[in-house]
KOLBA-551277 format. One line per field, with one value per atom (N, C-alpha, C): residue number from 1; x, y, z. Coordinates in pm, whole numbers, plus 50000, padded with zeros to 5 digits. Example, Ala and Ser with C-alpha at 12.3 -4.5 7.8 and 13.67 -1.06 7.14 Angstrom:
num = 1/1/1/2/2/2
c1 = 51319/51230/51320/51285/51367/51290
c2 = 49431/49550/49670/49775/49894/50003
c3 = 50780/50780/50780/50708/50714/50787
This chain:
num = 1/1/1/2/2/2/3/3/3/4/4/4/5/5/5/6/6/6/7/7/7/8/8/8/9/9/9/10/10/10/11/11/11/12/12/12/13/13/13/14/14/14/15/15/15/16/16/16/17/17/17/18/18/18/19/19/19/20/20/20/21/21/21/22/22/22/23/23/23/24/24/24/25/25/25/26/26/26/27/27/27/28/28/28/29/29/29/30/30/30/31/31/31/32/32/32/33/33/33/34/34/34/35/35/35/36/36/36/37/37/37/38/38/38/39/39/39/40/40/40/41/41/41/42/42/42/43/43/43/44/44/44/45/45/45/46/46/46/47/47/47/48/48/48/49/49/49/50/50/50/51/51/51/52/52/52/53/53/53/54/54/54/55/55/55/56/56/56/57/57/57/58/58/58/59/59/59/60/60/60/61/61/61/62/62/62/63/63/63/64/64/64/65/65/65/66/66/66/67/67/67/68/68/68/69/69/69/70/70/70/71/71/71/72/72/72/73/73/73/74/74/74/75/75/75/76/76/76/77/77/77/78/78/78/79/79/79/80/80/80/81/81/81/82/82/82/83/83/83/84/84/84/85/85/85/86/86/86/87/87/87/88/88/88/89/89/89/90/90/90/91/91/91/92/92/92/93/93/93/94/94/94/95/95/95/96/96/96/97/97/97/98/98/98/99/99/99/100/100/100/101/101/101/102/102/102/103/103/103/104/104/104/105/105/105/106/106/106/107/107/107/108/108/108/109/109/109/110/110/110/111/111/111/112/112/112/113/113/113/114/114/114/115/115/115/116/116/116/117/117/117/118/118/118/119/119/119/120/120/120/121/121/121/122/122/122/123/123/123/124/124/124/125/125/125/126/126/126/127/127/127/128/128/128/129/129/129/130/130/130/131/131/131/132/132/132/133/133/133/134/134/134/135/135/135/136/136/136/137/137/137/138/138/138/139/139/139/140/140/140/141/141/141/142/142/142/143/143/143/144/144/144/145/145/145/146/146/146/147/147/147/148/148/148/149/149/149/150/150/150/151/151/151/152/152/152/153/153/153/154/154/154/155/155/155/156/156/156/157/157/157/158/158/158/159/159/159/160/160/160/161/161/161/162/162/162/163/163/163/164/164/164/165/165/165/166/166/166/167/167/167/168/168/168/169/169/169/170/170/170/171/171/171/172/172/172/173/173/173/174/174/174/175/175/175/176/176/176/177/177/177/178/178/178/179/179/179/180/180/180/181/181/181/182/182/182/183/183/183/184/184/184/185/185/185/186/186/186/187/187/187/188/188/188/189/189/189/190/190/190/191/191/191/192/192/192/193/193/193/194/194/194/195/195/195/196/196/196/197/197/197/198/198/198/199/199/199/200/200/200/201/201/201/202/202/202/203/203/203/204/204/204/205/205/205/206/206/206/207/207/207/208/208/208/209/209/209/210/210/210/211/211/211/212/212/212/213/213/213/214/214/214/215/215/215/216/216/216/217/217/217/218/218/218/219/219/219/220/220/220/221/221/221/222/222/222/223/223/223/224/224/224/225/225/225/226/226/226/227/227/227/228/228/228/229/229/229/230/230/230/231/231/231/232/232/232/233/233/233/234/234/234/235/235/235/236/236/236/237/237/237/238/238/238/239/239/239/240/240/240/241/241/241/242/242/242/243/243/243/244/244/244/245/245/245/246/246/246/247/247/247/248/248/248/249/249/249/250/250/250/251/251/251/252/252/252/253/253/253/254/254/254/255/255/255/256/256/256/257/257/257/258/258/258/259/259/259/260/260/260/261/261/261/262/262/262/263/263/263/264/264/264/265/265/265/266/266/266/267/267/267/268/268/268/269/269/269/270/270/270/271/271/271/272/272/272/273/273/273/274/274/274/275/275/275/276/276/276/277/277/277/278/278/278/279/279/279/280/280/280/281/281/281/282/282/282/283/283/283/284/284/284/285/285/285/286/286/286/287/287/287/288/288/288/289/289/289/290/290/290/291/291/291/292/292/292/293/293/293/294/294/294/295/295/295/296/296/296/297/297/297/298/298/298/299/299/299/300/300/300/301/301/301/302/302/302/303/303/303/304/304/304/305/305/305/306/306/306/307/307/307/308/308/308/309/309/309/310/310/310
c1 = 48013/47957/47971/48018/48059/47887/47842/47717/47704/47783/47806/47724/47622/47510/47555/47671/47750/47763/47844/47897/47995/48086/48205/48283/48364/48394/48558/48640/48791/48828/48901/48989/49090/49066/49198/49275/49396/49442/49531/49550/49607/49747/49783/49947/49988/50104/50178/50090/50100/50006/49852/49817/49669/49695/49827/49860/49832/49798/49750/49776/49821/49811/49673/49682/49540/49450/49568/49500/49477/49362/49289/49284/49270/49225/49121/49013/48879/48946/48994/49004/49145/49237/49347/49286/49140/49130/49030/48938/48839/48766/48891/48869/48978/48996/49093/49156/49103/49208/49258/49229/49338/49460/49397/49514/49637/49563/49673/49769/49721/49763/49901/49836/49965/50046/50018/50111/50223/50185/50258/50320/50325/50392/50517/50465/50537/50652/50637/50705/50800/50843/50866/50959/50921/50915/51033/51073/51105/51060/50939/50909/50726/50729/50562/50485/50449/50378/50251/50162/50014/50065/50192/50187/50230/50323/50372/50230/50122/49976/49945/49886/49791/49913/49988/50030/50195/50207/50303/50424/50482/50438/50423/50392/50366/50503/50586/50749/50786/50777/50787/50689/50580/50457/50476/50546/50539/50650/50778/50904/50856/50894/50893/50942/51028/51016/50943/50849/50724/50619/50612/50474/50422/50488/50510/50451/50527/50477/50335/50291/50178/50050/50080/49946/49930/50068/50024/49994/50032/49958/49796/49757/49668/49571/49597/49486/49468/49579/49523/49502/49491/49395/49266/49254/49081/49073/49122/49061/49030/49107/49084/48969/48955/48832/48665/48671/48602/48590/48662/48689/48584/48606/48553/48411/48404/48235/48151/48240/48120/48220/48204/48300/48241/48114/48060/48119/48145/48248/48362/48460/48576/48538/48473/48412/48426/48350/48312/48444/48536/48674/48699/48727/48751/48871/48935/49052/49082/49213/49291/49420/49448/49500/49554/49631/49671/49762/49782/49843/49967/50095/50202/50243/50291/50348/50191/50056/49924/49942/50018/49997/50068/50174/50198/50065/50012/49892/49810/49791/49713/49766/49901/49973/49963/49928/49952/49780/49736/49574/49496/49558/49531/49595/49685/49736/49871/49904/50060/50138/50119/50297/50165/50236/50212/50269/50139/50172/50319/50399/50443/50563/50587/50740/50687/50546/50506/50549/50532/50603/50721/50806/50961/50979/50903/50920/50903/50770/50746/50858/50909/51030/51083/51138/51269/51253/51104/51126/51095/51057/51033/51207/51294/51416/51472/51482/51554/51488/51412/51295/51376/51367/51427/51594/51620/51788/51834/51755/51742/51699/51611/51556/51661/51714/51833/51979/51988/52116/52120/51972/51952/51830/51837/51724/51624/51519/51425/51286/51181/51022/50908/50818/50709/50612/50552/50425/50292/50181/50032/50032/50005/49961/49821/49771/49636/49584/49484/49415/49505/49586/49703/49663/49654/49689/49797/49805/49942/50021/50009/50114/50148/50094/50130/50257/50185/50243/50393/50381/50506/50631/50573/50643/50725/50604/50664/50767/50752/50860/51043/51028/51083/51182/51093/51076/51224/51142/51222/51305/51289/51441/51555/51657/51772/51874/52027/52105/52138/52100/52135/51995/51885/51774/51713/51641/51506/51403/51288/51150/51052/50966/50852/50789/50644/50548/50591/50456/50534/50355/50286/50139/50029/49980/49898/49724/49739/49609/49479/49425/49281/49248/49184/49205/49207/49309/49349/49428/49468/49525/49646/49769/49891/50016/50064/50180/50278/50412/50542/50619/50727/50840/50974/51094/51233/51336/51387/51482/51430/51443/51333/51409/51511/51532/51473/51448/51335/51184/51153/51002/50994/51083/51066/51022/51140/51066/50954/50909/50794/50644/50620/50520/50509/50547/50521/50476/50636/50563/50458/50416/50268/50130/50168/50062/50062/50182/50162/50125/50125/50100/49966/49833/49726/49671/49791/49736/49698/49609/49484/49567/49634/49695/49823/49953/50079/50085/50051/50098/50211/50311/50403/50349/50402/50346/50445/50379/50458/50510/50607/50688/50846/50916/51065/51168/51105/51163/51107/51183/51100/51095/51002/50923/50867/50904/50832/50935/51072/51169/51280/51399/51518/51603/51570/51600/51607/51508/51498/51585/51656/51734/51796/51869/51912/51800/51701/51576/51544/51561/51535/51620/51738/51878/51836/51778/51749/51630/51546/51394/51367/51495/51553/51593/51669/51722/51620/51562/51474/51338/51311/51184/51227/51380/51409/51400/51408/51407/51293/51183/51024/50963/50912/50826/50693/50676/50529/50495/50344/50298/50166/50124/49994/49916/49863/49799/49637/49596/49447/49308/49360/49284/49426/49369/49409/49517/49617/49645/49680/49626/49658/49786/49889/49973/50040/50057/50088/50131/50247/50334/50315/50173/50130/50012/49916/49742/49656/49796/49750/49718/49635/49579/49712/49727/49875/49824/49867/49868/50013/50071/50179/50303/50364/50466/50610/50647/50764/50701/50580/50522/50507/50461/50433/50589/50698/50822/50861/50852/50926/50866/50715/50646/50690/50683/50702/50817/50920/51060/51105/51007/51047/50907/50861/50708/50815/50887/50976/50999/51112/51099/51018/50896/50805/50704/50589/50500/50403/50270/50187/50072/49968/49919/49776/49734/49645/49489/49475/49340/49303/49462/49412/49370/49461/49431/49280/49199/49060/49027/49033/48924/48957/49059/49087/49021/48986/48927/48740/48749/48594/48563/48652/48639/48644/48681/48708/48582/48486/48361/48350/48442/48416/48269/48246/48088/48069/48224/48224/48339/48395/48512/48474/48560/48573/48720/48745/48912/48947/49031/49035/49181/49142/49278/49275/49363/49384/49311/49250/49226/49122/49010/48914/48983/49098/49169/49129/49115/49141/49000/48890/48749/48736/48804/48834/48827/48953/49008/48872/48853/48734/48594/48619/48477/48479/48654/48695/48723/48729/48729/48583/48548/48394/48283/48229/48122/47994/48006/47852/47914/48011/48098/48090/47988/47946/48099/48075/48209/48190/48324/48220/48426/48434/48540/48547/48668/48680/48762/48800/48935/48989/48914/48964/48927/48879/48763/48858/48873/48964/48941
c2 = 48859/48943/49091/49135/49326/49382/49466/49528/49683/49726/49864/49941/49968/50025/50136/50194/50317/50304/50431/50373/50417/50503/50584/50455/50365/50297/50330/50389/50371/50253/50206/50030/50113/50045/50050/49943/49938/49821/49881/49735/49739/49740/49784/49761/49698/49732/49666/49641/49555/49561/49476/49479/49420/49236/49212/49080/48991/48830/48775/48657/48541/48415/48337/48289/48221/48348/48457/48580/48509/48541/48501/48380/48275/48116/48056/48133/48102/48114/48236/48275/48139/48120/48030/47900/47847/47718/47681/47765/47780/47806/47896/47978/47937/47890/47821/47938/48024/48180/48209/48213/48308/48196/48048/47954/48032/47993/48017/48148/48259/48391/48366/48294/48236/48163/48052/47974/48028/48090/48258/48330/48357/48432/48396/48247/48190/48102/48083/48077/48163/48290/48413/48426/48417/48427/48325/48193/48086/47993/48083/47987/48007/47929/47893/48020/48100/48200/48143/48096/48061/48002/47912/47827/47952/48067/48161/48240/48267/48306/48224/48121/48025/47969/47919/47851/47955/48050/48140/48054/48081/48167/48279/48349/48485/48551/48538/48611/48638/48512/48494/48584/48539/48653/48830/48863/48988/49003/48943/48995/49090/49142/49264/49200/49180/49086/48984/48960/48841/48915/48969/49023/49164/49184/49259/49204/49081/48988/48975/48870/48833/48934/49083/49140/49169/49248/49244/49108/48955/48889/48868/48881/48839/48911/49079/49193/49145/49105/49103/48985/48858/48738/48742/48861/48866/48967/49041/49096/49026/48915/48842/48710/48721/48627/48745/48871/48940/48972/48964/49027/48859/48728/48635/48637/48658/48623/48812/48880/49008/49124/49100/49177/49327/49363/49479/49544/49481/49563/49661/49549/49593/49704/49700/49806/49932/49897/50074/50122/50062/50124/50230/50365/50502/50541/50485/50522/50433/50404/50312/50410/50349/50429/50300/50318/50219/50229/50160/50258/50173/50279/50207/50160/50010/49892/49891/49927/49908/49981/50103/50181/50097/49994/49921/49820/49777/49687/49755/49872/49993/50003/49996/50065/49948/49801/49674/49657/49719/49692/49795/49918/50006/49986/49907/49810/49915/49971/50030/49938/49797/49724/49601/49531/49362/49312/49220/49118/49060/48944/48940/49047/49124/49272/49303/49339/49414/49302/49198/49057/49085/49130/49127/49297/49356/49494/49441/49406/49420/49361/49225/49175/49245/49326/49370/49538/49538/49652/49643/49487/49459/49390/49403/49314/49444/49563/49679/49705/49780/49818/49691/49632/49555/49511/49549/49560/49767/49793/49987/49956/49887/49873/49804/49663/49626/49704/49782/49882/49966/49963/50095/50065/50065/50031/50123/50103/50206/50104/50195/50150/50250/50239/50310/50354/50416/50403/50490/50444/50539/50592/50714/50784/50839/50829/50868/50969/51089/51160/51349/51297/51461/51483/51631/51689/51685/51699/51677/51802/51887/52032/51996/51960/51963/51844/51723/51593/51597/51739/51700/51815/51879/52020/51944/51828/51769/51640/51618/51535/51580/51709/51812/51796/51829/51881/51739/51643/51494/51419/51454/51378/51463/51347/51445/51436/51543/51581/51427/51396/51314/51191/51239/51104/51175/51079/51093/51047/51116/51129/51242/51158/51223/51150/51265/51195/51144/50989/50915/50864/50839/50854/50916/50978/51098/50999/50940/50837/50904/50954/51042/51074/51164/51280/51253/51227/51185/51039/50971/50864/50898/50898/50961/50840/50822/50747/50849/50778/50800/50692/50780/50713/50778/50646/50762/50622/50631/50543/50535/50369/50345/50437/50468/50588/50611/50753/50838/50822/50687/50667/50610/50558/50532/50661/50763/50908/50986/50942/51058/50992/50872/50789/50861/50908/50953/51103/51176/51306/51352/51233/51262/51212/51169/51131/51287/51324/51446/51564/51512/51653/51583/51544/51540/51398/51324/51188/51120/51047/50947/50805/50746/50688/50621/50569/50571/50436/50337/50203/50187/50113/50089/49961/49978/49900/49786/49696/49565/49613/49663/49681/49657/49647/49623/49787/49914/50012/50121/50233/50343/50371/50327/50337/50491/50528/50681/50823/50788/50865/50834/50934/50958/50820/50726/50596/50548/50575/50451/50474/50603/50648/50537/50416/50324/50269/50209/50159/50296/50378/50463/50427/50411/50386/50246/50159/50002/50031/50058/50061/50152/50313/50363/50290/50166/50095/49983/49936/49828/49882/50016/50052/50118/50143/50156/50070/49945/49836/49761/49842/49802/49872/49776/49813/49879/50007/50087/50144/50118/50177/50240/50382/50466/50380/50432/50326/50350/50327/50289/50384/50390/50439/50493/50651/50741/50665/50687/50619/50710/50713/50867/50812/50899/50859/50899/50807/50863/50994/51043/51144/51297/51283/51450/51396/51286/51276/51309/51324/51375/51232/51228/51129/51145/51017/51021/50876/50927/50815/50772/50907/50893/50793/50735/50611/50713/50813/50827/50942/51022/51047/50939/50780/50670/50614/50612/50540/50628/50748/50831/50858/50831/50867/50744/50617/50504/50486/50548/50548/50613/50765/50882/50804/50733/50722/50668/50579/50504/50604/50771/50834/50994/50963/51089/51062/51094/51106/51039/50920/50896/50977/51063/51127/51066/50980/50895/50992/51063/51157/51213/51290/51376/51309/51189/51103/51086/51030/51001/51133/51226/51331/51392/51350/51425/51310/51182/51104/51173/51153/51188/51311/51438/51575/51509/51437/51404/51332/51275/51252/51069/51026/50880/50869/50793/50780/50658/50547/50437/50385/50309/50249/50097/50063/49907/49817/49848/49747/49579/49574/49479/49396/49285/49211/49199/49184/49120/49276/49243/49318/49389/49460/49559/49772/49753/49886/49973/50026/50079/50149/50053/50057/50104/50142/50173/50343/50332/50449/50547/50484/50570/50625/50515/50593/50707/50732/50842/50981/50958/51052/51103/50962/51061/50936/50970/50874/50783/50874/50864/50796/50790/50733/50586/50508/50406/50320/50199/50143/49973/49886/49774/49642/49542/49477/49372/49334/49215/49111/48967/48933/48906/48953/48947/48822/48738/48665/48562/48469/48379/48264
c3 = 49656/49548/49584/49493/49523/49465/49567/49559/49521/49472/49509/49329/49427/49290/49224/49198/49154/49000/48917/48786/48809/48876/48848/48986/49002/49061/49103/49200/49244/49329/49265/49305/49364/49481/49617/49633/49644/49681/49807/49909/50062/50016/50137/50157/50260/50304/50419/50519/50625/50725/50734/50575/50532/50562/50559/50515/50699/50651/50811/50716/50865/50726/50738/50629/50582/50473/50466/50363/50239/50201/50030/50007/50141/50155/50003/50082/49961/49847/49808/49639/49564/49719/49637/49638/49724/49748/49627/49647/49575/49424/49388/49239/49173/49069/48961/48908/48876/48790/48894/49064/49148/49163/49189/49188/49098/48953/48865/48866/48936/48941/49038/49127/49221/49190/49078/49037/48955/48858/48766/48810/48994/49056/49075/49178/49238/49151/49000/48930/48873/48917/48892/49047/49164/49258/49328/49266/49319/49455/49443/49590/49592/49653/49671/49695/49674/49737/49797/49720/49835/49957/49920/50076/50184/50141/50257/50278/50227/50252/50315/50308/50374/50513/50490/50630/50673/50631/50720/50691/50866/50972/50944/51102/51042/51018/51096/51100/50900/50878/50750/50640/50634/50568/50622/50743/50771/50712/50658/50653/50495/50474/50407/50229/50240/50093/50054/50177/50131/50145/50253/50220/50086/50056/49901/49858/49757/49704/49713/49785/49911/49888/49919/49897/49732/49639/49524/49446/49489/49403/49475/49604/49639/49569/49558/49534/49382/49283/49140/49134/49220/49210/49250/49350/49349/49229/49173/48993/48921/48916/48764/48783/48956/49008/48979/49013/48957/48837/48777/48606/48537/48641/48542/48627/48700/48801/48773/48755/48773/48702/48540/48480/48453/48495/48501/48633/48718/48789/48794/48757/48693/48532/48464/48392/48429/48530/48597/48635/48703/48760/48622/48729/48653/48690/48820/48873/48947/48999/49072/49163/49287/49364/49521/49544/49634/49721/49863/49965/49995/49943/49913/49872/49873/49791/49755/49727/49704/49539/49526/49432/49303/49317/49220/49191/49267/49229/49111/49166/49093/48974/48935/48785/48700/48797/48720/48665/48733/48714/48613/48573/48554/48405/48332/48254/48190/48309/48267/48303/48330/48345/48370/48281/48255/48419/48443/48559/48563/48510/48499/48572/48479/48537/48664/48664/48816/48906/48904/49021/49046/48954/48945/48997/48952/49027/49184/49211/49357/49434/49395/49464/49472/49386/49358/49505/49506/49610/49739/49741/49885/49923/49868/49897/49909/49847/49847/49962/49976/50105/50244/50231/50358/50393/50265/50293/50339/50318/50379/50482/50506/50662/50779/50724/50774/50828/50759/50765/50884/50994/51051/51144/51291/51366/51356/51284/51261/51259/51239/51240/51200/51236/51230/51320/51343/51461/51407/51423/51426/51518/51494/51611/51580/51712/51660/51797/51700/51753/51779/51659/51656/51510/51532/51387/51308/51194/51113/51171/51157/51227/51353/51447/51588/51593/51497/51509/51482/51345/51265/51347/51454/51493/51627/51683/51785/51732/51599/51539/51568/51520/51530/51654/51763/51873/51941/51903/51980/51905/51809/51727/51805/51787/51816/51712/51691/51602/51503/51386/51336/51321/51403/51412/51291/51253/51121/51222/51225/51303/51208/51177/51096/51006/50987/50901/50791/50795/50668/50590/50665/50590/50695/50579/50595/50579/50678/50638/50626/50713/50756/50858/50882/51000/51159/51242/51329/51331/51215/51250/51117/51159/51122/51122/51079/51075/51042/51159/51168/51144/51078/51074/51101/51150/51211/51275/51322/51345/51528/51579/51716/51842/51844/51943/51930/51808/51829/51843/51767/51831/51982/51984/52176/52243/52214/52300/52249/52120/52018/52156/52209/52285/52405/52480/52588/52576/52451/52435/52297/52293/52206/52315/52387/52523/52580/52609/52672/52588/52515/52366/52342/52357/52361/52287/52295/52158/52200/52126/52218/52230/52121/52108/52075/52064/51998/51981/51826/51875/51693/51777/51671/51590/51449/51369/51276/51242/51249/51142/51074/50948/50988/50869/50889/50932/50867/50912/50873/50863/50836/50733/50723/50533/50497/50377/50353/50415/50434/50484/50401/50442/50380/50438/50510/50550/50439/50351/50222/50164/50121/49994/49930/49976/49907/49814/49863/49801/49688/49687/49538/49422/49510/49378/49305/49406/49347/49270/49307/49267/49110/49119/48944/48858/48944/48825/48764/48890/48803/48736/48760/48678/48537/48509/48420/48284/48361/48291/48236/48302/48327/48186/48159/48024/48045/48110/48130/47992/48001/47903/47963/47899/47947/48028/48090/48180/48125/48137/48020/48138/48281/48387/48450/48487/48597/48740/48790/48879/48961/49081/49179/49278/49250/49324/49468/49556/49700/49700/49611/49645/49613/49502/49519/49496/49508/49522/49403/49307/49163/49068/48962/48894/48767/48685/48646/48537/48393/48307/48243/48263/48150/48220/48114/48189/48232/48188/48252/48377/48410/48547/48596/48620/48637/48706/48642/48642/48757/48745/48848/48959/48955/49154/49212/49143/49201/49296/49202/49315/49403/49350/49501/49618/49615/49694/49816/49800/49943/50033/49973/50044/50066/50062/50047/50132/50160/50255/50209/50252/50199/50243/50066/50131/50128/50128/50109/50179/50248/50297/50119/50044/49955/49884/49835/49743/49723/49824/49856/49815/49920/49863/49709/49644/49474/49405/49466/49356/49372/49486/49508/49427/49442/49392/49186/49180/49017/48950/49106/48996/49100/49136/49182/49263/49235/49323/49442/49429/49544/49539/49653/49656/49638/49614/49609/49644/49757/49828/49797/49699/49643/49685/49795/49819/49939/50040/50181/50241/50362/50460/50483/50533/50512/50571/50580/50594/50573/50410/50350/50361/50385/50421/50564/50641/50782/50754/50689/50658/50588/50488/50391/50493/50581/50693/50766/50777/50867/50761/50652/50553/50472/50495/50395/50427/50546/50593/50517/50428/50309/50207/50134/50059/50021/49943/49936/49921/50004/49971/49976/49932/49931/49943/49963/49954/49852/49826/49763/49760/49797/49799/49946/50087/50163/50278/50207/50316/50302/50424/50490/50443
């Protein structure tokens, strides 16, 4: 049960990373509308989706064209499990906003693109997204406990002629993600230890997501949102790539595809919803992250989950 005594409500949804198997057990075992949300997918999908949730492996659930999938159907099967058990919830949502492959959950929820296309979108950008990743030994890493200037000067600093190294989400204040091709994060670890960082751990993704790595994944991702039937989105959708709130479908069509290679700024995002009037979060889908994150940005910030319990 979501508790969150607020009226002005922002729906988060997870991204990459949120996903574990046995993610959204209860809601697929338990609740008959998330079943069906999965069955709709996975019909769309050609392949089982709950079974790659619930029994993996993990190799499989992390690969990047499943786990897409995977978190956007999981996050809008716990909606429509809330929308039928506690529809004063979903009410209150004033804005929607989501981190990464999260921000399509958001445009599908926010009712600019029918379930349905958003399935066929998400494939379509977790298969692009991992055929860019394929082409090119690259990754990601958190770094934590650097400022964004220092982080991004020493990006700079250790790439060498021809590497991509640099910020790729702007999470909240001291925990930073990079991205660049794994040369260069091999050497960014030692000289961000020596440059004052508390921490450097690389993160389970297929490559460097949020860089000029992706550029192929834009060309795929133009064409299939071209094809995508958006309409106004009925609620605000703040998008990774300028933290700005966004209804209209062709602003909508076009952050979506530069977001692969642009920066996630997910700190502003938070603080422009808060500055706009939001009064609580509510993280809807695999993981408690996003709820991690919100503690390190605005401590007081009533917040609450949904969707993620095993």
């Amino acid at each position: 049960m979501v508790s969150l005594e607020v009226q002005k409500i922002g729906f988060l949804f997870p991204g990459q990373g949120a996903q574990s198997v046995g993610m959204c057990r209860d809601l697929i075992e338990q609740k008959p509308v998330a079943r069906e949300v999965f069955d709709r997918a996975s019909a769309i999908l050609g392949y089982d989706l709950a079974d790659v949730c619930l029994a993996g492996p993990e190799e499989r659930l992390s690969a990047t064209e499943y786990s897409q999938p995977a978190l956007f159907v999981s996050s809008i099967a716990a909606v429509e499990v809330l929308r039928a058990e506690q529809p004063q919830v979903v009410e209150k949502a004033t804005v929607a906003a989501g981190l990464s492959l999260g921000e399509y959950t958001a445009v599908c929820f926010a009712g600019a693109l029918d379930f349905e296309s958003a399935v066929r979108l998400v494939q379509r950008r977790g298969q692009a997204m991992q055929a860019a990743a394929d082409a090119v030994e690259s990754g990601m890493s958190s770094v934590l406990g650097m400022d964004a200037e220092k982080l991004a000067a020493l990006c700079e600093q250790v790439a060498e002629p021809g590497e991509v190294l640099q910020i790729a989400n702007l999470l909240c204040p001291g925990n930073i993600a990079v991205s660049g091709h794994k040369t260069a994060l091999a050497r960014l670890e030692p000289a961000a230890a020596e440059a004052g960082a508390m921490k450097v751990v690389p993160l389970s993704v297929a490559g460097a997501f949020h860089t000029p790595l992706m550029a192929s994944a834009v060309e795929a991702l133009t064409e299939a949102l071209a094809e995508m039937p958006i309409v106004e989105a009925k609620i605000p959708v703040v998008s990774n790539v300028d933290a700005s709130s966004h209804t209209s479908p062709d602003e909508i069509r076009s952050l979506l595809a530069r977001q692969v290679v642009n920066p996630v700024r997910w700190e502003d995002s938070v603080r422009q919803m808060i500055a706009d009037g939001t009064e609580g979060f509510l993280e809807v889908g695999a993981g408690r992250v996003l709820r991690g994150i919100l503690r390190r940005i605005d401590r007081k910030m009533p917040a609450d989950g949904f969707g993620d319990a095993k």
